[in-house]
ChimeraX commands (.cxc) that place a marker at each C-alpha (Angstrom):
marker #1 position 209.55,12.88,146.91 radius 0.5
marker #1 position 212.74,14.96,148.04 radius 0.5
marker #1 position 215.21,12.88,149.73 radius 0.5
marker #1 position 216.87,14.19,152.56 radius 0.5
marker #1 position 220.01,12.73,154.96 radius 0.5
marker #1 position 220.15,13.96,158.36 radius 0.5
marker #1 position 223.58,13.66,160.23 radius 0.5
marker #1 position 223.80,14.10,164.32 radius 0.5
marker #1 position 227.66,15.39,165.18 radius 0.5
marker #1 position 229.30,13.64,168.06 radius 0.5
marker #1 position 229.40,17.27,169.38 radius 0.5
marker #1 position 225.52,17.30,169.79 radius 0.5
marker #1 position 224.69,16.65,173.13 radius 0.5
marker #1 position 222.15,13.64,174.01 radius 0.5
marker #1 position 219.74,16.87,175.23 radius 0.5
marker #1 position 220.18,17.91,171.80 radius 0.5
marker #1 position 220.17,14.75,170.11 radius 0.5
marker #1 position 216.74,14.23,171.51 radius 0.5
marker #1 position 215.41,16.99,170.33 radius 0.5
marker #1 position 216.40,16.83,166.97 radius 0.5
marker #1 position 215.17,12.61,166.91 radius 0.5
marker #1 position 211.64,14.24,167.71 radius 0.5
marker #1 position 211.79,16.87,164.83 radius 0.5
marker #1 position 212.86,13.56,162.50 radius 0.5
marker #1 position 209.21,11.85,164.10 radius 0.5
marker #1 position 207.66,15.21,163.21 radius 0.5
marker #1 position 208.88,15.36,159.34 radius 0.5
marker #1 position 207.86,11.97,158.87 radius 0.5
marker #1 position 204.37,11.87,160.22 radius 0.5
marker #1 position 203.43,15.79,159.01 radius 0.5
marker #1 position 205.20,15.27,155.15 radius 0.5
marker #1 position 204.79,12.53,152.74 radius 0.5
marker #1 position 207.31,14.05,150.73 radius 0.5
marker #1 position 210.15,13.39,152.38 radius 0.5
marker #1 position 212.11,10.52,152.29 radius 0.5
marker #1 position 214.32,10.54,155.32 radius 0.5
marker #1 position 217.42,8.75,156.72 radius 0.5
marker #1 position 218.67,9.93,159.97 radius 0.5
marker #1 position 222.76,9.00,160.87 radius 0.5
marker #1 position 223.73,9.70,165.04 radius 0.5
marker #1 position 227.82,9.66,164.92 radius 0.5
marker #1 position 227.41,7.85,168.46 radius 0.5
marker #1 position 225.06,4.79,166.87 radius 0.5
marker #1 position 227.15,5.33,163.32 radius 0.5
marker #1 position 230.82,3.94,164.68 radius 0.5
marker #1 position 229.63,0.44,165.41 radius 0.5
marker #1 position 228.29,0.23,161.53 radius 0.5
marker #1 position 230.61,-1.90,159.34 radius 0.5
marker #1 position 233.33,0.18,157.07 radius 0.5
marker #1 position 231.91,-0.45,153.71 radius 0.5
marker #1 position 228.14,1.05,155.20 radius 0.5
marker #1 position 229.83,4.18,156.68 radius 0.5
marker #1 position 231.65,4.52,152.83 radius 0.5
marker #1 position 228.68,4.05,151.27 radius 0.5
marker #1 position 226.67,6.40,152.81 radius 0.5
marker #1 position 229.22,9.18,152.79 radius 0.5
marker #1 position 228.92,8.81,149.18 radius 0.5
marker #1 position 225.37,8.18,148.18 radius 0.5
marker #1 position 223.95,11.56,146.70 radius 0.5
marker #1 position 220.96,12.86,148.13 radius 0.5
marker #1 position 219.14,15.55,147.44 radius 0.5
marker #1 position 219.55,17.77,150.99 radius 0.5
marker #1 position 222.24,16.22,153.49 radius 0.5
marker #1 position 221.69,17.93,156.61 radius 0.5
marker #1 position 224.27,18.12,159.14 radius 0.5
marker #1 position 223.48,19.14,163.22 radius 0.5
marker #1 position 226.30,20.25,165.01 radius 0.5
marker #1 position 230.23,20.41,163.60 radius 0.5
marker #1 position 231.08,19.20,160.62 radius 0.5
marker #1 position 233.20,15.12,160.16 radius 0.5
marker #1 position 236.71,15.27,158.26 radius 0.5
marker #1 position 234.54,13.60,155.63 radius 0.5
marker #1 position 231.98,16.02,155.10 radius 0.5
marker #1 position 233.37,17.73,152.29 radius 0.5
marker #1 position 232.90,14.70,150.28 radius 0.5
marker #1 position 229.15,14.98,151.31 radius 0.5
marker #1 position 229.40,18.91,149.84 radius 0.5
marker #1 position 230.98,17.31,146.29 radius 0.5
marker #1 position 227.82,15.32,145.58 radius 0.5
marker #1 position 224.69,16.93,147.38 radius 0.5
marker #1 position 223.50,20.16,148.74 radius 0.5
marker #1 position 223.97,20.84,152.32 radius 0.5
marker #1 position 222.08,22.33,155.49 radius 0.5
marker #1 position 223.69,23.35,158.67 radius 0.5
marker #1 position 222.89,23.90,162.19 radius 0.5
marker #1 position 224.39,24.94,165.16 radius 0.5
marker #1 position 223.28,26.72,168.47 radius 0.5
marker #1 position 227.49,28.21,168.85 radius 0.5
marker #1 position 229.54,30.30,166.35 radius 0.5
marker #1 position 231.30,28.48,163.72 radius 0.5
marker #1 position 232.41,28.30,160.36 radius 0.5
marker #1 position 229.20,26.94,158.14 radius 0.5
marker #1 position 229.50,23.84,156.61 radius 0.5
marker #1 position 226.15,24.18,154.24 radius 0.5
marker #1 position 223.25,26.51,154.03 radius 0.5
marker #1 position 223.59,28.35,157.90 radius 0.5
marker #1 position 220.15,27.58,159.55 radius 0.5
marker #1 position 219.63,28.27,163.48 radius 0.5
marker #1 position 216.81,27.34,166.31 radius 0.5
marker #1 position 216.07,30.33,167.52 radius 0.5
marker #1 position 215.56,33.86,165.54 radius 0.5
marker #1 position 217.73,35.55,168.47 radius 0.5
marker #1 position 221.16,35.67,167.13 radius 0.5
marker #1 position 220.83,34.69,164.05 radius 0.5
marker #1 position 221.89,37.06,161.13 radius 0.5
marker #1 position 220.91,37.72,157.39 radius 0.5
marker #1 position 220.66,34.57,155.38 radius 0.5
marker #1 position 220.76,32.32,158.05 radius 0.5
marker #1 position 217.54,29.92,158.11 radius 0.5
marker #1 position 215.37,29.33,161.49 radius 0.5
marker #1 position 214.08,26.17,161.99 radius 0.5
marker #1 position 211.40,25.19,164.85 radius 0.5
marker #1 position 212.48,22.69,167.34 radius 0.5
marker #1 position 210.13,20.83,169.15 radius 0.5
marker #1 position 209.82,19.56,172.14 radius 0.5
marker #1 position 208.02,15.94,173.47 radius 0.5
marker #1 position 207.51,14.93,176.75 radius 0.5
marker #1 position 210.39,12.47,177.85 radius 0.5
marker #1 position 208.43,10.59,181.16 radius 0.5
marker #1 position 206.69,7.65,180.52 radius 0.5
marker #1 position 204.93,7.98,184.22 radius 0.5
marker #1 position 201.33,10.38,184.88 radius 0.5
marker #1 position 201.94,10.48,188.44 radius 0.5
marker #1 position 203.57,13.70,189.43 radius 0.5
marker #1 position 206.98,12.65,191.23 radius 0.5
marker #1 position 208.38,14.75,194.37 radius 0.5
marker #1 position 208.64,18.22,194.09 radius 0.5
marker #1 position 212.27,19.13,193.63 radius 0.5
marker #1 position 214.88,22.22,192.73 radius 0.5
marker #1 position 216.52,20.73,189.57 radius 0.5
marker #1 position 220.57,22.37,189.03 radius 0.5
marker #1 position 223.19,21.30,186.59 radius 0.5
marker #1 position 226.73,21.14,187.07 radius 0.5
marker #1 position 226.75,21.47,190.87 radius 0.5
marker #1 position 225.10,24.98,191.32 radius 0.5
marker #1 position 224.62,25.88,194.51 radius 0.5
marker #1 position 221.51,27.05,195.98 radius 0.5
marker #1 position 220.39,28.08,199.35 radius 0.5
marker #1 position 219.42,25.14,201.58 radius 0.5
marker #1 position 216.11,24.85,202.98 radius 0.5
marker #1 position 213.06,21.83,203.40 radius 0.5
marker #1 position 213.21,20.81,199.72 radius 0.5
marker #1 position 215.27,18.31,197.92 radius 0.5
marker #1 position 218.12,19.58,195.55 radius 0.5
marker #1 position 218.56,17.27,192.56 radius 0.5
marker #1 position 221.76,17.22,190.37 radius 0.5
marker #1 position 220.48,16.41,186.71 radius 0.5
marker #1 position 223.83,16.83,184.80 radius 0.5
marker #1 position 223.67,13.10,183.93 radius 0.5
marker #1 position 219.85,12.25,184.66 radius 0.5
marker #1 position 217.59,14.64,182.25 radius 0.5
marker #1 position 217.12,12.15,179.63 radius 0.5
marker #1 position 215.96,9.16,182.27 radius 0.5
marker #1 position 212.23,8.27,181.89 radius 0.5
marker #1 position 211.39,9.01,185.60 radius 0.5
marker #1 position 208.70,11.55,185.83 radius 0.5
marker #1 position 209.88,15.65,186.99 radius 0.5
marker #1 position 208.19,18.10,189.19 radius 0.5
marker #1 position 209.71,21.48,191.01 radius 0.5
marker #1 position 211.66,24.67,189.48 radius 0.5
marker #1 position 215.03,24.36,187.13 radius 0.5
marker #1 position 217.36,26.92,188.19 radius 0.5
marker #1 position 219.26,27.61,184.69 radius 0.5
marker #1 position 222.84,27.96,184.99 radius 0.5
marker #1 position 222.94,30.83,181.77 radius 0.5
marker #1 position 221.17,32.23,179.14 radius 0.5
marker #1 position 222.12,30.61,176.08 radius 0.5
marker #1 position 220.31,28.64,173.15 radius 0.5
marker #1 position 221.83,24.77,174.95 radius 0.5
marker #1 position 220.14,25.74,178.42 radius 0.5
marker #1 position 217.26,26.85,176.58 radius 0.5
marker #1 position 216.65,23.84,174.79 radius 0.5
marker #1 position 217.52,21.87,178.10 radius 0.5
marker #1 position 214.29,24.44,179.73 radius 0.5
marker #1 position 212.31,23.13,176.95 radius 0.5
marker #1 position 212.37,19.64,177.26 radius 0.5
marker #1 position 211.80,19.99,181.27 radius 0.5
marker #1 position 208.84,22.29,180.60 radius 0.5
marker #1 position 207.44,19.75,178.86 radius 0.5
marker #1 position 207.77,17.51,181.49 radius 0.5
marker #1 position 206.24,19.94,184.39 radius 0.5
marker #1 position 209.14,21.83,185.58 radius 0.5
marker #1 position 208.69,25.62,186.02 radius 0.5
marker #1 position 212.17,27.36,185.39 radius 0.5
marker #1 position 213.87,30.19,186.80 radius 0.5
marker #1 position 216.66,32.17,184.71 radius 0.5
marker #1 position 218.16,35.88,184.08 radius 0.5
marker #1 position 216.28,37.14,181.13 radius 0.5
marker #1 position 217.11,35.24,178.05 radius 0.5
marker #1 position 216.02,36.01,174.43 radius 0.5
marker #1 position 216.40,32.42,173.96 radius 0.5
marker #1 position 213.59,31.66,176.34 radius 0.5
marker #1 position 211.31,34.27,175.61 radius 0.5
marker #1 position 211.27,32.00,172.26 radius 0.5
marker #1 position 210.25,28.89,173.11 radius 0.5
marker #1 position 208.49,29.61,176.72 radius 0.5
marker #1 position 207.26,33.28,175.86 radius 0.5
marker #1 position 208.98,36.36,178.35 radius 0.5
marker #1 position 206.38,35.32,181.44 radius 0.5
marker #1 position 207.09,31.55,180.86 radius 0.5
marker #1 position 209.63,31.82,183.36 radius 0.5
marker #1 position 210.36,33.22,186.94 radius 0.5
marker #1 position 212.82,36.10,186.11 radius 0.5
marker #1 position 215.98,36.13,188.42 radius 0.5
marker #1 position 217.80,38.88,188.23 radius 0.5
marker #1 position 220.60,37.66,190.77 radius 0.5
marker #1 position 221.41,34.91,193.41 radius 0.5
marker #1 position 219.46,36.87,196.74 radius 0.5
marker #1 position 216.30,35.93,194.38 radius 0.5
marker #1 position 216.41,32.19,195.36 radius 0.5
marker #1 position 214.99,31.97,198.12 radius 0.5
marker #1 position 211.72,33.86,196.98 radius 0.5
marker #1 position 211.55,32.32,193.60 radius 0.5
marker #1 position 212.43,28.72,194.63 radius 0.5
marker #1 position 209.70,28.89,197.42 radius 0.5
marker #1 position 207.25,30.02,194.79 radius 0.5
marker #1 position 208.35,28.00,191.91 radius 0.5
marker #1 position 207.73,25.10,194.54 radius 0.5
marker #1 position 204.27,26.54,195.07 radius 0.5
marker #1 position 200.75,26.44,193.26 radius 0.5
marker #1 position 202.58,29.87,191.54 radius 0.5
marker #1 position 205.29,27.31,190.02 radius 0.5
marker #1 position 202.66,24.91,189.00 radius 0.5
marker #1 position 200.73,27.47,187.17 radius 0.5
marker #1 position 203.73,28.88,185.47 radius 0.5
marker #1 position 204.60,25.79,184.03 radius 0.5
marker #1 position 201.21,24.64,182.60 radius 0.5
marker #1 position 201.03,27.92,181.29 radius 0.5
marker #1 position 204.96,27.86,179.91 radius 0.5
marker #1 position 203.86,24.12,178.68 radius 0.5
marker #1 position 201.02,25.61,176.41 radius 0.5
marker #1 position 202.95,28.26,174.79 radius 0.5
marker #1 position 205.83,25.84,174.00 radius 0.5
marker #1 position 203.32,23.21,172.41 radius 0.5
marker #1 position 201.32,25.92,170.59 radius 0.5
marker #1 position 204.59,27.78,168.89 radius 0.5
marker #1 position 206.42,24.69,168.63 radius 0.5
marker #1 position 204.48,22.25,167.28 radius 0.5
marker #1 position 204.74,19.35,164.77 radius 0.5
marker #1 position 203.21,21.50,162.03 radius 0.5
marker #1 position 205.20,24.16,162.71 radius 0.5
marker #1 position 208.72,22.24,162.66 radius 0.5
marker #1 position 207.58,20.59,159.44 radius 0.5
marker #1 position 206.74,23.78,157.82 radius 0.5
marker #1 position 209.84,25.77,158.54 radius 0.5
marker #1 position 211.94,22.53,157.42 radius 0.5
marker #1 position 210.21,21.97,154.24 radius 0.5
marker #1 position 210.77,25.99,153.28 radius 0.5
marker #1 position 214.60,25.61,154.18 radius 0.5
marker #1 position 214.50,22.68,151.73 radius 0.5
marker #1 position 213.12,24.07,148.95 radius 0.5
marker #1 position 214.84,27.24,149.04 radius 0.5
marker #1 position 218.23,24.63,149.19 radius 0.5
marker #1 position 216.77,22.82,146.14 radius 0.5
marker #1 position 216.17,25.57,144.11 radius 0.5
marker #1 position 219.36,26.95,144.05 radius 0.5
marker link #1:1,2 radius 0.2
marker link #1:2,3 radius 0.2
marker link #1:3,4 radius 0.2
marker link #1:4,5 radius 0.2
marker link #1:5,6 radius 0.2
marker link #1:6,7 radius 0.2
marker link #1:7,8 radius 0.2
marker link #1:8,9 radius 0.2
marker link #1:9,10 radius 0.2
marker link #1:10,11 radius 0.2
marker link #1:11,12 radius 0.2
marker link #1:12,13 radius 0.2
marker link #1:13,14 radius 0.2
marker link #1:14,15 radius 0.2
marker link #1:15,16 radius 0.2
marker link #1:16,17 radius 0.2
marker link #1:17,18 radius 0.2
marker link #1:18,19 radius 0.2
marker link #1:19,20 radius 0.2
marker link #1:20,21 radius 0.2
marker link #1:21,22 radius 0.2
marker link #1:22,23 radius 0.2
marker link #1:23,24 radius 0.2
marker link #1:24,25 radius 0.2
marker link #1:25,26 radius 0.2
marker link #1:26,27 radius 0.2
marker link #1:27,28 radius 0.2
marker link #1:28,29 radius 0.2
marker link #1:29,30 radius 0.2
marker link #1:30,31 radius 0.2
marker link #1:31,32 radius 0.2
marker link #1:32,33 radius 0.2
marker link #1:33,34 radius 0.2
marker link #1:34,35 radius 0.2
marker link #1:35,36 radius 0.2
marker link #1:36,37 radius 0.2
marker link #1:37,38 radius 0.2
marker link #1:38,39 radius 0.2
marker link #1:39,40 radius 0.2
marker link #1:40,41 radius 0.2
marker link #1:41,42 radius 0.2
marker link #1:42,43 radius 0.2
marker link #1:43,44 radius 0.2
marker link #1:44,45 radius 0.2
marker link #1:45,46 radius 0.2
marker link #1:46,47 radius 0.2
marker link #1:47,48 radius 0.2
marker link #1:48,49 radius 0.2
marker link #1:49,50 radius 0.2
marker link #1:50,51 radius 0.2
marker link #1:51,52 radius 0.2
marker link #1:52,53 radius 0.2
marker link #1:53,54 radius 0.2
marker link #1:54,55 radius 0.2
marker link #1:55,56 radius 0.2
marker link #1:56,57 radius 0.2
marker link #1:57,58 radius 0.2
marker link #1:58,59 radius 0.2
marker link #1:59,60 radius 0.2
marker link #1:60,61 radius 0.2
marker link #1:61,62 radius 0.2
marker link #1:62,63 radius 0.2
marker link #1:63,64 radius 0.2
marker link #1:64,65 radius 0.2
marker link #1:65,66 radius 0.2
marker link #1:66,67 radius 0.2
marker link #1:67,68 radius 0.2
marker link #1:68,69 radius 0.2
marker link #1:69,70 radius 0.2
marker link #1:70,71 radius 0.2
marker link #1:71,72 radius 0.2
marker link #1:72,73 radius 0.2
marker link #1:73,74 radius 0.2
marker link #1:74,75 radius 0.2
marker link #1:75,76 radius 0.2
marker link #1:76,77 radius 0.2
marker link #1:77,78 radius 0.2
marker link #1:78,79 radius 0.2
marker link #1:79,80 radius 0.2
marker link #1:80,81 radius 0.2
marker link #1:81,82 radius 0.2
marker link #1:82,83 radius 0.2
marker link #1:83,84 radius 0.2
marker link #1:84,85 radius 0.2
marker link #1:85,86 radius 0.2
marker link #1:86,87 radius 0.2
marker link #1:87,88 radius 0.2
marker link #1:88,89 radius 0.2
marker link #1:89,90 radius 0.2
marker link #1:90,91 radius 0.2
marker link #1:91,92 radius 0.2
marker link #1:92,93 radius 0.2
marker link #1:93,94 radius 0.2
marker link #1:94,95 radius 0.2
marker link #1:95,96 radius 0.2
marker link #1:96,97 radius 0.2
marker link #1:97,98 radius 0.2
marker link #1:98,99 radius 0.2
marker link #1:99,100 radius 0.2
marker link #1:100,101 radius 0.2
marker link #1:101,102 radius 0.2
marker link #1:102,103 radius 0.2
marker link #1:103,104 radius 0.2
marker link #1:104,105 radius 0.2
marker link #1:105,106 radius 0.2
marker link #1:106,107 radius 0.2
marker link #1:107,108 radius 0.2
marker link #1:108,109 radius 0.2
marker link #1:109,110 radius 0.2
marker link #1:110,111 radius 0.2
marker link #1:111,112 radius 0.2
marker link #1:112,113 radius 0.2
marker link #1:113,114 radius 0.2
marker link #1:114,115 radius 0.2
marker link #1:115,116 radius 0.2
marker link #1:116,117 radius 0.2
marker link #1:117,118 radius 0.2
marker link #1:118,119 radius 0.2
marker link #1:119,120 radius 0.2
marker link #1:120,121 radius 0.2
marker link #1:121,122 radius 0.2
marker link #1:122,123 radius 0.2
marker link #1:123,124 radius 0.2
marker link #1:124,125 radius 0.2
marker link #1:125,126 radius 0.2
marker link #1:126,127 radius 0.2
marker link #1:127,128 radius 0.2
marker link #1:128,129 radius 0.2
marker link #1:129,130 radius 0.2
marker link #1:130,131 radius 0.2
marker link #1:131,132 radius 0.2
marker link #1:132,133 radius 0.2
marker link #1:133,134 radius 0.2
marker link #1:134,135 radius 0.2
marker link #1:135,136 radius 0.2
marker link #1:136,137 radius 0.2
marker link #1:137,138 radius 0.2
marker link #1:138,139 radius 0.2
marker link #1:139,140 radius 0.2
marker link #1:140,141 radius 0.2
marker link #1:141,142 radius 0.2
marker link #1:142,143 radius 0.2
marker link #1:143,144 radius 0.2
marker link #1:144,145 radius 0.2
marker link #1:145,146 radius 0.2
marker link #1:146,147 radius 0.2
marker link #1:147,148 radius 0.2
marker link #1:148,149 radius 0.2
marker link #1:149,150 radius 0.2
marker link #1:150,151 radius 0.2
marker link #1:151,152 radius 0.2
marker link #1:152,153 radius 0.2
marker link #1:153,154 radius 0.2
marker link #1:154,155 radius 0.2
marker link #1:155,156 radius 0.2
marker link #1:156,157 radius 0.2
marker link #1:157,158 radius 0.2
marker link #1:158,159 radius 0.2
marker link #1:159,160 radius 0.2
marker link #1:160,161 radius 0.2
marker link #1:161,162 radius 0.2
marker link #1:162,163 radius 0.2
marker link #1:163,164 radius 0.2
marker link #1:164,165 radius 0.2
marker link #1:165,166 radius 0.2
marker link #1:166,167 radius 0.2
marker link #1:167,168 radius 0.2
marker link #1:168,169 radius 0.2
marker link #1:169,170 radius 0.2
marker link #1:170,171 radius 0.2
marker link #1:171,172 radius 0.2
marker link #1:172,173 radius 0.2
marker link #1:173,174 radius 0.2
marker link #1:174,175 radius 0.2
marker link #1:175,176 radius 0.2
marker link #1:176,177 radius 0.2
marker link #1:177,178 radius 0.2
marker link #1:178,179 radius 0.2
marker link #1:179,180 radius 0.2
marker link #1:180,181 radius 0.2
marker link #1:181,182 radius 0.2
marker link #1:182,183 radius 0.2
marker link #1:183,184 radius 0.2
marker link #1:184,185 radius 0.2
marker link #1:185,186 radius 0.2
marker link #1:186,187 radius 0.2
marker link #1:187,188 radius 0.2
marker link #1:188,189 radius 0.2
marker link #1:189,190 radius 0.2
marker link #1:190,191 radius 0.2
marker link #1:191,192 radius 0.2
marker link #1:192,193 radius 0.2
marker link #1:193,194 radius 0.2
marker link #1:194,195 radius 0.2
marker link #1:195,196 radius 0.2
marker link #1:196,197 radius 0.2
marker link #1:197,198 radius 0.2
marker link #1:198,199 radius 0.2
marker link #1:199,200 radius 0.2
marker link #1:200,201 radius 0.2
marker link #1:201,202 radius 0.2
marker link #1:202,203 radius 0.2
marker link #1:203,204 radius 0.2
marker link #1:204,205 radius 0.2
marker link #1:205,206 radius 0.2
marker link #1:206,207 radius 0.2
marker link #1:207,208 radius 0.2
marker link #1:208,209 radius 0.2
marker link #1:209,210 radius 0.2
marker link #1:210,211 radius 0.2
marker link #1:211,212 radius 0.2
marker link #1:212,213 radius 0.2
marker link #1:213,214 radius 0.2
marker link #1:214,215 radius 0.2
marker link #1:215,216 radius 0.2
marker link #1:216,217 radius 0.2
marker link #1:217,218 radius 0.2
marker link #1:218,219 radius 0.2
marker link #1:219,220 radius 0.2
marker link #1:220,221 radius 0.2
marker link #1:221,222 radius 0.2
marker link #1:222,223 radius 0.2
marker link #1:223,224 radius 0.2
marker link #1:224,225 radius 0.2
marker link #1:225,226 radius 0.2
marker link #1:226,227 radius 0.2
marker link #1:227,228 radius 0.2
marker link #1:228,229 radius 0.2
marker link #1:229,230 radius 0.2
marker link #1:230,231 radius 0.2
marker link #1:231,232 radius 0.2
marker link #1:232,233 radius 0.2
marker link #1:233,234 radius 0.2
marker link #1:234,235 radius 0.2
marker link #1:235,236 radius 0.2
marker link #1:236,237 radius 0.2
marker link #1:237,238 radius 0.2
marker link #1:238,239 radius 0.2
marker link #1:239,240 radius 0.2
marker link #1:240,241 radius 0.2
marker link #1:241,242 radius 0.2
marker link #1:242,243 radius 0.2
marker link #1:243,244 radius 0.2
marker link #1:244,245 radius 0.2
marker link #1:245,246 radius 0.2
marker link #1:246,247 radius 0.2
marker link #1:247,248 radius 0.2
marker link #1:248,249 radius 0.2
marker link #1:249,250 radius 0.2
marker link #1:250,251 radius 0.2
marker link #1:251,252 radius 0.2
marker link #1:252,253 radius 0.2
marker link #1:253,254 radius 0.2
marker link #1:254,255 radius 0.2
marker link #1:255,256 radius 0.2
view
């Protein structure tokens, strides 16, 4: 039995945080040997002082930290060995691990994410164009949703996600929406060719595509997209798989 500590930065976003909750549900159904704790640095400053001390200081065998690294986390380092993962650049704080194989270098570990639907509700809700951050998008008979603050509420998703970049956080924000039967729409991204395969997702290549791929992606073409987008995202990022590629980071950690 290996035991393992998994700390969630305060710089993880919830999108993130989610995510990375559902690869702790996947570890401990797929592995009996791993006995895991997992800390979120949003739940962890209501704990009482001495907890917080003790935990900082009780060795573990792997102490994995997600996102950048606590003022205390070099007392962690003294006592245990230590994973790290991050989607931006930044100065490793343990053995450098990564969630997608695009951009990561020599030596640095990939781990699977996976991805769980979030909706609680089987009916299909109204068919919507889904933006962040106040995009704009041309107007036209079809509801335009802001979901800065909503992705992570239960109610259920249907329509096209217009991604605001191509980088690992909006690709793990695509993933979580596939799974909850929203077709996306981005510029080509390595990042998505991961996790929803290169014809997962309508290909923009600038803002006079809108109007065409919104108007299909609110279509039976968008609907078929994203079933087939939903399959390749449960097939290549599955419980098994996470577990696997966590439990070969681990022993490689271990060993050394």
């Amino acid at each position: 039995m290996h035991t393992c500590t998994w700390y969630i930065s305060g710089s993880v976003s919830d999108v993130l945080a989610q995510v990375i909750k559902d690869m702790a549900a996947a570890l401990r159904t797929h592995s009996r040997n791993i006995d895991l704790d997992v800390i979120h640095a949003k739940d962890y400053a209501y704990k009482p002082l001495h907890e917080r001390v003790r935990n900082i200081f009780a060795r573990r065998e792997v102490w994995h930290l997600f996102g950048k690294a606590p003022i205390w986390w070099r007392i962690v380092r003294m006592h245990s060995r230590t994973v790290h993962t991050l989607l931006e650049k930044s100065n490793w704080a343990g053995w450098p691990s990564r969630f997608f194989t695009e951009g990561a270098k020599t030596g640095e570990a990939v781990i699977f994410p996976v991805f769980d639907p979030l909706s609680s509700y089987s009916e299909e809700g109204s068919r919507a164009v889904f933006v962040r951050d106040g995009r704009k998008v041309p107007e036209g008979d079809y509801e335009v949703a802001d979901i800065t603050e909503r992705l992570l509420r239960p109610e259920a998703l249907s329509g096209i996600y217009i991604a605001n970049d191509t980088g690992p956080r909006e690709a793990m924000r695509a993933g979580i929406l596939t799974m909850r039967g929203v077709a996306i729409a981005s510029r080509k991204s390595g990042y998505l060719d991961e996790i929803l395969g290169p014809d997962g997702y309508f290909m923009l290549r600038d803002d006079e595509d809108l109007p065409r791929v919104i108007r299909q992606g609110l279509g039976d073409k968008g609907r078929h997209l994203a079933m087939s987008a939903r399959h390749f995202l449960k097939s290549r990022r599955s419980h098994e798989r996470c577990t696997d590629s966590i439990i070969a980071l681990y022993r490689k950690v271990i060993a050394q």
